[in-house]
N, CA, C and O atoms as a printed pandas DataFrame, in Angstrom:
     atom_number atom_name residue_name chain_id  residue_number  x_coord  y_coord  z_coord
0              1         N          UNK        A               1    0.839   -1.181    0.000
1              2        CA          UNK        A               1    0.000    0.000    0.000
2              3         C          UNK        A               1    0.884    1.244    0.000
3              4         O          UNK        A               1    1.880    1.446    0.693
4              5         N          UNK        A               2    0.378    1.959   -0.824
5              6        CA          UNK        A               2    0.849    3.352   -0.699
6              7         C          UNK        A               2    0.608    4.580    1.066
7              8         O          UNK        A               2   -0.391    4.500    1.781
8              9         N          UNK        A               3    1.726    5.493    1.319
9             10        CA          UNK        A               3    1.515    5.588    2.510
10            11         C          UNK        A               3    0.333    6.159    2.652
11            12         O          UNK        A               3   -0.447    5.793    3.531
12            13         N          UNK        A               4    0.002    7.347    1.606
13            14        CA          UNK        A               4   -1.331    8.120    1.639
14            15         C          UNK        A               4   -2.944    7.259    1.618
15            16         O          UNK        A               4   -4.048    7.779    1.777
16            17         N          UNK        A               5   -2.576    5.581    1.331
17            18        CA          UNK        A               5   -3.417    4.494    1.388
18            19         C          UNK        A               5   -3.756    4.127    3.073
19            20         O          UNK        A               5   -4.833    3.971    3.647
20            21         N          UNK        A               6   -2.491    4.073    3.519
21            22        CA          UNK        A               6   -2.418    3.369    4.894
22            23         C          UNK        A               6   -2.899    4.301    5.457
23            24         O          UNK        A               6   -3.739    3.996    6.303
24            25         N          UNK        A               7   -2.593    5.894    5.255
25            26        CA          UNK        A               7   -2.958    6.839    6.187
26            27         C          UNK        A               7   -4.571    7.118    5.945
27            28         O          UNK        A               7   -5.090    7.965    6.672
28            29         N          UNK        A               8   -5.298    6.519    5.068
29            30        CA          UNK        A               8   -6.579    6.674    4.145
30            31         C          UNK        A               8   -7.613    5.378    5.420
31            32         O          UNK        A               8   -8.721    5.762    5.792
32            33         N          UNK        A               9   -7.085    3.971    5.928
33            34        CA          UNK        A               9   -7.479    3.254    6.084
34            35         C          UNK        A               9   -7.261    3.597    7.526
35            36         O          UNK        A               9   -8.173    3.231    8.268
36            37         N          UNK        A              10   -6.216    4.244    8.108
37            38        CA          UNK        A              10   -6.187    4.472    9.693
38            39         C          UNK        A              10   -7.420    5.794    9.819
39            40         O          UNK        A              10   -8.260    5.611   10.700
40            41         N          UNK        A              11   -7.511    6.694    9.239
41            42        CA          UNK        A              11   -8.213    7.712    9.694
42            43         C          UNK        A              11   -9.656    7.004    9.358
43            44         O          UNK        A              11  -10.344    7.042   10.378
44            45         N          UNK        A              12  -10.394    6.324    8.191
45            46        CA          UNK        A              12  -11.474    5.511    8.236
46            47         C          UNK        A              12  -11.871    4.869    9.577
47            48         O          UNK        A              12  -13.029    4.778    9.986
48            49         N          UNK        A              13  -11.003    4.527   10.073
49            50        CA          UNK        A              13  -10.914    3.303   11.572
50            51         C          UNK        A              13  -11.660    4.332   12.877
51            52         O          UNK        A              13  -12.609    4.172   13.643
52            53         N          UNK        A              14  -10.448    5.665   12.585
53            54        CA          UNK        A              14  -10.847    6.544   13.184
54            55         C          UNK        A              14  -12.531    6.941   13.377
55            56         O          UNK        A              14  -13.344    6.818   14.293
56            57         N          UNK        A              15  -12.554    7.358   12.301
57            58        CA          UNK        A              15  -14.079    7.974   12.081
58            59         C          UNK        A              15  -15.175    6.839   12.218
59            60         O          UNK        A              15  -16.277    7.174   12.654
60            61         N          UNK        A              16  -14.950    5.547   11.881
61            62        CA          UNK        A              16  -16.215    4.954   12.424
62            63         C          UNK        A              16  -15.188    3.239   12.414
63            64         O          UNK        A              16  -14.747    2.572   11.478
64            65         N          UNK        A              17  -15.148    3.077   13.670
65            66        CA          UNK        A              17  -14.359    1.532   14.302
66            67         C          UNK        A              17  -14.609    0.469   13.411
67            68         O          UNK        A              17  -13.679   -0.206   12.970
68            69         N          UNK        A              18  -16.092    0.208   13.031
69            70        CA          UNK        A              18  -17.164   -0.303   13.029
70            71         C          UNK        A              18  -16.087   -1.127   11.081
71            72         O          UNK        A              18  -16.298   -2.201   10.518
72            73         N          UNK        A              19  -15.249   -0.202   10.765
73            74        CA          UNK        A              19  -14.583   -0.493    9.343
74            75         C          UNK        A              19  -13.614   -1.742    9.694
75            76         O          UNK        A              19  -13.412   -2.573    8.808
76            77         N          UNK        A              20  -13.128   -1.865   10.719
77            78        CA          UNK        A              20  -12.267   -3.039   11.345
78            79         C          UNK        A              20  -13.102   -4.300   10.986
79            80         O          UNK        A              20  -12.524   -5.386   10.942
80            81         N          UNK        A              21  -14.282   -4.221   10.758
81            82        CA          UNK        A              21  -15.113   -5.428   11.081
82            83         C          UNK        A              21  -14.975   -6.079    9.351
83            84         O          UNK        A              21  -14.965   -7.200    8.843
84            85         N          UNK        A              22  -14.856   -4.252    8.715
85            86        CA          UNK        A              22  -14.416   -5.341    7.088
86            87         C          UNK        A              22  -12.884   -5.517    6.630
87            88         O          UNK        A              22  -12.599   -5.893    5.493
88            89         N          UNK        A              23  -11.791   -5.175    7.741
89            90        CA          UNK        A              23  -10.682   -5.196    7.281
90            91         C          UNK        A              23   -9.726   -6.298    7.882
91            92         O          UNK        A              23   -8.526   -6.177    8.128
92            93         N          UNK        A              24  -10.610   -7.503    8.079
93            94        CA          UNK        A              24  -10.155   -8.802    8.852
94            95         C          UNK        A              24   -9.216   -9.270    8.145
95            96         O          UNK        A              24   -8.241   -9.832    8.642
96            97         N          UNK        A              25   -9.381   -9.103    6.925
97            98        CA          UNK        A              25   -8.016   -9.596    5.991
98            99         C          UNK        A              25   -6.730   -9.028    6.019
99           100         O          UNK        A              25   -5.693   -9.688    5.961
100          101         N          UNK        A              26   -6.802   -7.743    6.113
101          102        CA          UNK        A              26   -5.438   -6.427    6.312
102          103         C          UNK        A              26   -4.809   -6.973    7.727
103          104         O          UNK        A              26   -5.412   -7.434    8.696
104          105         N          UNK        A              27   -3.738   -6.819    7.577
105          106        CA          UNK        A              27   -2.829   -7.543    8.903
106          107         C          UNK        A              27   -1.656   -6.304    8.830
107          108         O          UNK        A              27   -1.170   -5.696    7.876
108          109         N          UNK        A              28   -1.458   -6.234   10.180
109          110        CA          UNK        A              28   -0.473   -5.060   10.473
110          111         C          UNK        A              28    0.782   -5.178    9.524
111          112         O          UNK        A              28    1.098   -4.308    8.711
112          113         N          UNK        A              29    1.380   -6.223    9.704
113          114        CA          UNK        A              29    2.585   -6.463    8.695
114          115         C          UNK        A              29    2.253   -6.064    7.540
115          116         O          UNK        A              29    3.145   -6.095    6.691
116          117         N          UNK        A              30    1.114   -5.649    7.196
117          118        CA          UNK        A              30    0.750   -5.103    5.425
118          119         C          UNK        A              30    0.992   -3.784    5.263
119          120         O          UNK        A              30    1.085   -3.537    4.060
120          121         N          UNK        A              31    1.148   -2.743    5.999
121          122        CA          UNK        A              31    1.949   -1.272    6.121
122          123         C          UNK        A              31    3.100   -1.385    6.056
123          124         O          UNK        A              31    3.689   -2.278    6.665
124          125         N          UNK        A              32    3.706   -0.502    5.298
125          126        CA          UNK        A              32    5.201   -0.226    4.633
126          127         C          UNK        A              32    5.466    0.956    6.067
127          128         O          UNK        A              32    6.672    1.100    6.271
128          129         N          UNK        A              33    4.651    1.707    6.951
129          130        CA          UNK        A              33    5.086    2.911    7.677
130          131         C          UNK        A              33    4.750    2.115    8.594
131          132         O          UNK        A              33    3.560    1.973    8.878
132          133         N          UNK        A              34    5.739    1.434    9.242
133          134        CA          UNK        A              34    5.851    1.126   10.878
134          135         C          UNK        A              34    4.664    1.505   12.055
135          136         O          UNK        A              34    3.848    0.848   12.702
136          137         N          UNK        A              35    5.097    3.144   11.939
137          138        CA          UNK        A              35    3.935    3.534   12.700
138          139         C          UNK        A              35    2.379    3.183   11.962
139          140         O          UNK        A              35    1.288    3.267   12.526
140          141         N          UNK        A              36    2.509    2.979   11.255
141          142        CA          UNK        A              36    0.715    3.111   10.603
142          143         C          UNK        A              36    0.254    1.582   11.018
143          144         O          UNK        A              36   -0.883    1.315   11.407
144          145         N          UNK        A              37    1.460    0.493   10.854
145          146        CA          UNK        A              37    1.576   -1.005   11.268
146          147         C          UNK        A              37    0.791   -1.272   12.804
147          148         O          UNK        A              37    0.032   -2.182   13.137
148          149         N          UNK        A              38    1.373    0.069   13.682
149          150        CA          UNK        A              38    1.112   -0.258   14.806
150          151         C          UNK        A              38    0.117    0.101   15.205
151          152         O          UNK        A              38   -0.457   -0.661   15.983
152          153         N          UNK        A              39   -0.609    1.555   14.821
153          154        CA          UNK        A              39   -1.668    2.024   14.961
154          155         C          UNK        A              39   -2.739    1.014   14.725
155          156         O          UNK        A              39   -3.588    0.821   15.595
156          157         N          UNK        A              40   -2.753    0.197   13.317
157          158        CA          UNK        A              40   -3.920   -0.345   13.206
158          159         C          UNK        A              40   -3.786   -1.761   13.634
159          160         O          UNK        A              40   -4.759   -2.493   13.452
160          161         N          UNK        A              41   -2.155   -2.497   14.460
161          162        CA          UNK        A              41   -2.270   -3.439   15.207
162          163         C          UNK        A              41   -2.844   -3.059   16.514
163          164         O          UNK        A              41   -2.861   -4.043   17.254
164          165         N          UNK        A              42   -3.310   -2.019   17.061
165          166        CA          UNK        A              42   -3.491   -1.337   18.235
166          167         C          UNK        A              42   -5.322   -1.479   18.091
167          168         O          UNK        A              42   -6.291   -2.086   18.546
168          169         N          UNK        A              43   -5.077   -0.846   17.496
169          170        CA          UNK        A              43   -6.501   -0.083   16.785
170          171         C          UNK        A              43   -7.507   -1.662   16.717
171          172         O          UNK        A              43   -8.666   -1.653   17.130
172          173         N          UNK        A              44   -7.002   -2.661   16.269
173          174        CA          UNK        A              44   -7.742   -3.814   15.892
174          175         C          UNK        A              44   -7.813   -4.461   17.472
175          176         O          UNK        A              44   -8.842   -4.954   17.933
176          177         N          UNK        A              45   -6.368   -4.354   18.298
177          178        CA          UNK        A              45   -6.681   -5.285   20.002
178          179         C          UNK        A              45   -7.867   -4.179   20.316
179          180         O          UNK        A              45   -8.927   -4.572   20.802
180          181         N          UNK        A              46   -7.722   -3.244   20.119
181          182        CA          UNK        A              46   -9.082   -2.448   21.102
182          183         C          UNK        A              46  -10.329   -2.817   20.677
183          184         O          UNK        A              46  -11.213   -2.738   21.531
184          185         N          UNK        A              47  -10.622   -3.180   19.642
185          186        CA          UNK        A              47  -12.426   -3.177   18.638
186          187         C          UNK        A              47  -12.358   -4.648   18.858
187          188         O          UNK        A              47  -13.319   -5.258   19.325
188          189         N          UNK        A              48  -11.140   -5.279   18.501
189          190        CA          UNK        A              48  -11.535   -7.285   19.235
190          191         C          UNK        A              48  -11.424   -7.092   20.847
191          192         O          UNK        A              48  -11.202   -8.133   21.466
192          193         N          UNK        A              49  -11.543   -5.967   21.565
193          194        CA          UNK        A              49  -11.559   -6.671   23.420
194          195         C          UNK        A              49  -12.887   -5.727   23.729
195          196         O          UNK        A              49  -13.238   -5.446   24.875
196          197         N          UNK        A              50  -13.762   -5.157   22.195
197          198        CA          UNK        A              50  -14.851   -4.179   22.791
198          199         C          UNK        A              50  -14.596   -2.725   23.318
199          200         O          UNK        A              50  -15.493   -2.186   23.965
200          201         N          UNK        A              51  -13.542   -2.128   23.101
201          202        CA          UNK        A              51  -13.016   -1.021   23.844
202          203         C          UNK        A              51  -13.138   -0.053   22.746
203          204         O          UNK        A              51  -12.988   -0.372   21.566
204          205         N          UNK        A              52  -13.416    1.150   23.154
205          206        CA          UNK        A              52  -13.665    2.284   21.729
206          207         C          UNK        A              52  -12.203    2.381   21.860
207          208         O          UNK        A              52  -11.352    2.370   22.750
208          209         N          UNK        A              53  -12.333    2.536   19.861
209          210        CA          UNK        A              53  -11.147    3.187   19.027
210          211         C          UNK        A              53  -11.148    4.515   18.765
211          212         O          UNK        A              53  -11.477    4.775   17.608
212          213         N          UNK        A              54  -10.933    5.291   19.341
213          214        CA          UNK        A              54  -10.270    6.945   19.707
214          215         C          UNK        A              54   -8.973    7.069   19.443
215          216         O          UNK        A              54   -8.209    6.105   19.505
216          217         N          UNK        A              55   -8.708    7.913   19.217
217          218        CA          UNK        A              55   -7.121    9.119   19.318
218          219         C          UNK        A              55   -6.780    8.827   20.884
219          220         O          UNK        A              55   -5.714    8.240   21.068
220          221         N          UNK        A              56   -7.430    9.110   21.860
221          222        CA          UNK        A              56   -6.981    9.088   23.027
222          223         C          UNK        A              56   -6.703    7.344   23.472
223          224         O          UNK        A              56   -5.737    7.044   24.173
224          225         N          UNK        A              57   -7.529    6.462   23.041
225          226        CA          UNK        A              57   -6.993    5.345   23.562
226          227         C          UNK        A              57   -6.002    4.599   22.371
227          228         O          UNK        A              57   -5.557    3.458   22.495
228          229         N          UNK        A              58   -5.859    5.118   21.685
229          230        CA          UNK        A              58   -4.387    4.424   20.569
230          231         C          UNK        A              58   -3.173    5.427   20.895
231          232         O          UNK        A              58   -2.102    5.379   20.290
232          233         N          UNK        A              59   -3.445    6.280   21.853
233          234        CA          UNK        A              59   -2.379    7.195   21.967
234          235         C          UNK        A              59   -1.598    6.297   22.884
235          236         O          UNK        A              59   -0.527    5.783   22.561
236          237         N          UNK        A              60   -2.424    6.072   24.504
237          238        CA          UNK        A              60   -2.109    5.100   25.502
238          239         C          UNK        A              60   -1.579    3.841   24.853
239          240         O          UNK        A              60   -0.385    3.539   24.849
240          241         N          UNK        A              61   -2.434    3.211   24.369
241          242        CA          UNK        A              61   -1.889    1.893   23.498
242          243         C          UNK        A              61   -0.568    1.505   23.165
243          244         O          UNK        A              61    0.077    0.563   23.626
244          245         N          UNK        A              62   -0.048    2.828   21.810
245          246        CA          UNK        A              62    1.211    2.814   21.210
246          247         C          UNK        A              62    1.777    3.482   22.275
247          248         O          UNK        A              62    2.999    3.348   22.220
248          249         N          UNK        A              63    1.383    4.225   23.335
249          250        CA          UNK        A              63    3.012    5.075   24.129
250          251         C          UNK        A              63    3.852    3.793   24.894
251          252         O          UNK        A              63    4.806    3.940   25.658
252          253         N          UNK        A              64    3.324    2.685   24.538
253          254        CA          UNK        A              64    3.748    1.541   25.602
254          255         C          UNK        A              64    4.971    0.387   24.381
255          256         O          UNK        A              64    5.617   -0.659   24.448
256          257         N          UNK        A              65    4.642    1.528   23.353
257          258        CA          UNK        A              65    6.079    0.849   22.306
258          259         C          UNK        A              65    6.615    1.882   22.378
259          260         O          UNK        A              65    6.785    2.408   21.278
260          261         N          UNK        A              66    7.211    2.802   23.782
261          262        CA          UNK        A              66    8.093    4.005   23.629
262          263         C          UNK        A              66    7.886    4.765   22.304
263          264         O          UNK        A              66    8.948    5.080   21.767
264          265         N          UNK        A              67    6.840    5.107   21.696
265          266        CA          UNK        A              67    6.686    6.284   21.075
266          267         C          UNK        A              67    6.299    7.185   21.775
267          268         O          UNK        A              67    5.488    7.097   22.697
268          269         N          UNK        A              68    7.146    8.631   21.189
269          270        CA          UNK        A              68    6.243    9.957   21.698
270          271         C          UNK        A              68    5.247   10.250   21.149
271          272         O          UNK        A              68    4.896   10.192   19.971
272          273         N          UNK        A              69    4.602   10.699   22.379
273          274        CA          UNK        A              69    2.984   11.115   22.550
274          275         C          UNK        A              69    2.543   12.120   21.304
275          276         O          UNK        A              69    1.407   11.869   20.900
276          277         N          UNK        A              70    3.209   13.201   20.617
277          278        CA          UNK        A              70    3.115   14.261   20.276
278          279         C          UNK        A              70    3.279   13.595   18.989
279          280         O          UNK        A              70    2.479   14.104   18.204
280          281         N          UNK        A              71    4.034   12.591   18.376
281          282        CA          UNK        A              71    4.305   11.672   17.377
282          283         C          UNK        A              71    2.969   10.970   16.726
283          284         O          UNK        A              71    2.364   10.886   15.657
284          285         N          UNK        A              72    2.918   10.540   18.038
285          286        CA          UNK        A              72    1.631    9.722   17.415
286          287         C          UNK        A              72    0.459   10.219   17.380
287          288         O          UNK        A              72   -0.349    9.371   17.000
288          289         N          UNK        A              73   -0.127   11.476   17.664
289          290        CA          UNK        A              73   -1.035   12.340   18.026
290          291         C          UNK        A              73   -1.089   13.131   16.516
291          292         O          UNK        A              73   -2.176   13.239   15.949
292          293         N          UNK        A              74    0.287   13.737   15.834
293          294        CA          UNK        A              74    0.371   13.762   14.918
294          295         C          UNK        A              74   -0.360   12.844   13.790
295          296         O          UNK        A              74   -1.458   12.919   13.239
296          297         N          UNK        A              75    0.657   12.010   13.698
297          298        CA          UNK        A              75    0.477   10.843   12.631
298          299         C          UNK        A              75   -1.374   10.941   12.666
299          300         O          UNK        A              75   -1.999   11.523   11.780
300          301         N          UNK        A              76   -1.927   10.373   13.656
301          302        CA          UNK        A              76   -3.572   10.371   13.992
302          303         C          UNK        A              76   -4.282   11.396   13.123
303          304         O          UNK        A              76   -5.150   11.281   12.258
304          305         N          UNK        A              77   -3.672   12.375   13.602
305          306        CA          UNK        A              77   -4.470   13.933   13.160
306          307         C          UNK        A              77   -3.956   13.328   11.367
307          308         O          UNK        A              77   -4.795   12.551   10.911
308          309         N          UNK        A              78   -3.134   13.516   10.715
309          310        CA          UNK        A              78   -2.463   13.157    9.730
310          311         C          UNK        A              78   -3.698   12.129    8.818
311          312         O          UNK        A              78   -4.220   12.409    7.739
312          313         N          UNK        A              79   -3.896   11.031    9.578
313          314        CA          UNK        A              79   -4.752   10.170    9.002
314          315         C          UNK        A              79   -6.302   10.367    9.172
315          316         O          UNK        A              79   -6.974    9.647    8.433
316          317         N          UNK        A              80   -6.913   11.109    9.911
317          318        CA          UNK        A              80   -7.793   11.875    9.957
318          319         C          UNK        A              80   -8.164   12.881    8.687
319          320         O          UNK        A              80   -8.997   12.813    7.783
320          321         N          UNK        A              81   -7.397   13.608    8.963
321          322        CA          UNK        A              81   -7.159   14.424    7.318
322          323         C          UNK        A              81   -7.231   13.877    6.259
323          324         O          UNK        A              81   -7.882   14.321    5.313
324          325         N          UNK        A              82   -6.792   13.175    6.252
325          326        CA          UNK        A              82   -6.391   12.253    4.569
326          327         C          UNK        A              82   -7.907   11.938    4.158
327          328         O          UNK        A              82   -8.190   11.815    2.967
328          329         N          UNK        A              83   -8.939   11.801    5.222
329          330        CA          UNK        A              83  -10.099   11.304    4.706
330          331         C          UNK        A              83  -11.435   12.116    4.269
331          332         O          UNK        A              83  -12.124   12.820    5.008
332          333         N          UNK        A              84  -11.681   11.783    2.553
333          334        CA          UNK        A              84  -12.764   12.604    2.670
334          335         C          UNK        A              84  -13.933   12.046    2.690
335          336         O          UNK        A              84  -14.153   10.946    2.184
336          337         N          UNK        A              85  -14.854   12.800    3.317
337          338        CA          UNK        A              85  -16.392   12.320    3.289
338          339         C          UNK        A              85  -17.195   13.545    2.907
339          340         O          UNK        A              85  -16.842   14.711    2.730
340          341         N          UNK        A              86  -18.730   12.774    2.809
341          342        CA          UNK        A              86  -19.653   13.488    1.743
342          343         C          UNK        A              86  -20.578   13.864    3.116
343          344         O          UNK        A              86  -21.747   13.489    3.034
344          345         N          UNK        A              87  -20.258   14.442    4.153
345          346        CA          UNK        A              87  -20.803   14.741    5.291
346          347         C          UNK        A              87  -20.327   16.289    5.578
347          348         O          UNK        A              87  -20.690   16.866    6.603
């Protein structure tokens, strides 16, 4: 995938969780951007243990692979953006 792809499929996740449920096939190892790998390996333990997928709880999540906070808060906002909707 292209990065502006990966960053296309994390901010989707973002905006409604509920997209995890069709992306059972996509496996973290399928991101070329590390961070985007982890976000949506993160992103997927929270929506399989029932826990909302937010900015604030993938922030907690990934700060526990020593990333900075401000990093990944970025990147988030980043993939947020990337997405357009007809809303």
């Amino acid at each position: 995938m292209s990065f502006e792809s990966e960053k296309g499929v994390i901010g989707c996740i973002l905006m409604d969780s509920g997209t995890l449920f069709n992306c059972q096939e996509l496996k973290a190892n399928m991101f070329s951007e590390k961070i985007l790998g982890l976000i949506y390996y993160r992103a997927q333990g929270l929506y399989d243990n029932m826990k909302s997928v937010n900015v604030t709880e993938l922030v907690l999540a990934c700060k526990s692979e020593k990333l900075d906070e401000n990093t990944i808060r970025t990147c988030l906002r980043e993939c947020i953006l990337s997405v357009s909707t007809s809303q």
